[in-house]
C-alpha positions, 0 to 999 in steps of 0.5 A: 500500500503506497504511502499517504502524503498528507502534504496533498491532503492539505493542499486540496484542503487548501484549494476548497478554502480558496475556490469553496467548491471543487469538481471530484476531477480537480481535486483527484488532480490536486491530491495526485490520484484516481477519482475513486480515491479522490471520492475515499477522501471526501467520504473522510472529510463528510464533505457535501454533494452538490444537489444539481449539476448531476452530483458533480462538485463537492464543498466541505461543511466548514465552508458552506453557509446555509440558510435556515431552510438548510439550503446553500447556492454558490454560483449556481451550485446547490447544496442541501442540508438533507443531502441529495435532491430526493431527500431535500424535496421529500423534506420540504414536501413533507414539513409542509403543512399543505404539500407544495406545488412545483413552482413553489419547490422550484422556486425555493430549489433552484431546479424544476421538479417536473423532471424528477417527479416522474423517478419517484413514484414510489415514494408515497410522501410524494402526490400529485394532486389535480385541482 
């Protein structure tokens, strides 16, 4: 088993300071070593998965300011307290005294549900209601 260098961990480390949100490509790059392994280190950090842009970029809770609906945005890129989109639309679906329409979910989202809806059919908190 190759040697951990630390003096990398804290460069990356250094690179979220700096540019807040790092793609799994930049920091494999940065750490000198494959995605996957790039991926063992976030899990380590408990770093954060964007909800949009398929999942792509990633931030540390250290440098995530949340709003007290548990949402972050930095440009352009969400986060969520709750994780990912799923679990972020379930929450605020379900802590919602009547439900929530989809302009209001993609208003306080950033993203329109209309496409998602349709892959989680299965999940019962989730209805569609005709008026």
């Amino acid at each position: 088993m190759a040697k951990r260098d630390t003096e990398l961990d804290q460069k990356a480390l250094a690179l979220f300071k700096e540019k807040s949100v790092l793609s799994i490509t930049e920091l494999s790059l940065t750490l000198g070593c494959s995605p996957i392994t790039a991926r063992r280190r976030l899990k380590e950090w408990k770093a954060l998965t964007s909800y949009n842009k398929n999942g792509r970029y990633y931030t540390l809770p250290s440098i995530a300011r949340f709003s007290k609906k548990g949402l972050w945005s930095y440009q352009g890129i969400r986060f969520s307290t709750y994780g990912t989109f799923k679990a972020t639309l379930i929450h605020f679906v379900t802590s919602s005294p009547k439900g929530m329409t989809n302009s209001e979910l993609a208003e306080l989202l950033g993203i329109n549900p209309n496409s998602f809806l349709p892959h989680f059919p299965q999940i019962p908190q989730l209805r569609r209601f005709c008026s």
